[in-house]
Phi, psi and omega in degrees: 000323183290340166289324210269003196081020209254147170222171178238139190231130184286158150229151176187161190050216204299351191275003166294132185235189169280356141329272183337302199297310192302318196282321166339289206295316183318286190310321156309297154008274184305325181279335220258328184302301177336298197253010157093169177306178212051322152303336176295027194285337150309104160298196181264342186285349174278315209265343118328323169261326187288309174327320199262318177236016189218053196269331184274336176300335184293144169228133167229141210233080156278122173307142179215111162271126182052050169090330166289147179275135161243356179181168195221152160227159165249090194270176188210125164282153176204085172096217174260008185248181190199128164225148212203139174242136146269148163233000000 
C-alpha cells in the first residue's frame, strides 16, 4: 500500500464526526451503484443512527492519496469482535 503511494488514516469513537460519516455513505453509494441492486441494504437513516447511537463503537479507515480520502472501511466494535465493510 505504501508503494503504491496510498496512506491510512484511522478516525474512531467520539472522533468520528458527521462529515466522516456522509462521505462514508458517498463511497457506500458509489460502490452499491457499480455492482447494481441487492447491495444497497444501508438505508440513508442509518448512517444518522450509526452516527447518533453507535458512534463510539465505530472505526473508520480512509484511504488517502496525495493527501485526498479515496476510500473508506467502515468497522462496528460488538464486544472483543470487529466487523467490518470497504468501499
Amino acid at each position: 500500500v505504501e508503494e503504491a503511494g496510498i496512506e491510512l488514516e484511522r478516525v474512531e469513537g467520539d472522533a468520528v464526526t458527521p462529515a466522516d460519516l456522509d462521505l462514508m455513505r458517498r463511497y457506500y453509494e458509489a460502490t452499491c451503484e457499480a455492482h447494481g441492486t441487492g447491495s444497497d441494504y444501508l438505508k440513508p437513516g442509518t448512517w444518522a443512527l450509526l452516527g447518533r447511537d453507535w458512534r463510539r463503537r465505530l472505526v473508520l479507515f480512509f484511504a488517502r492519496e496525495g493527501g485526498r480520502r479515496v476510500g473508506g472501511s467502515l468497522l462496528v466494535h460488538k464486544g472483543a469482535d470487529l466487523y467490518g465493510r470497504y468501499w
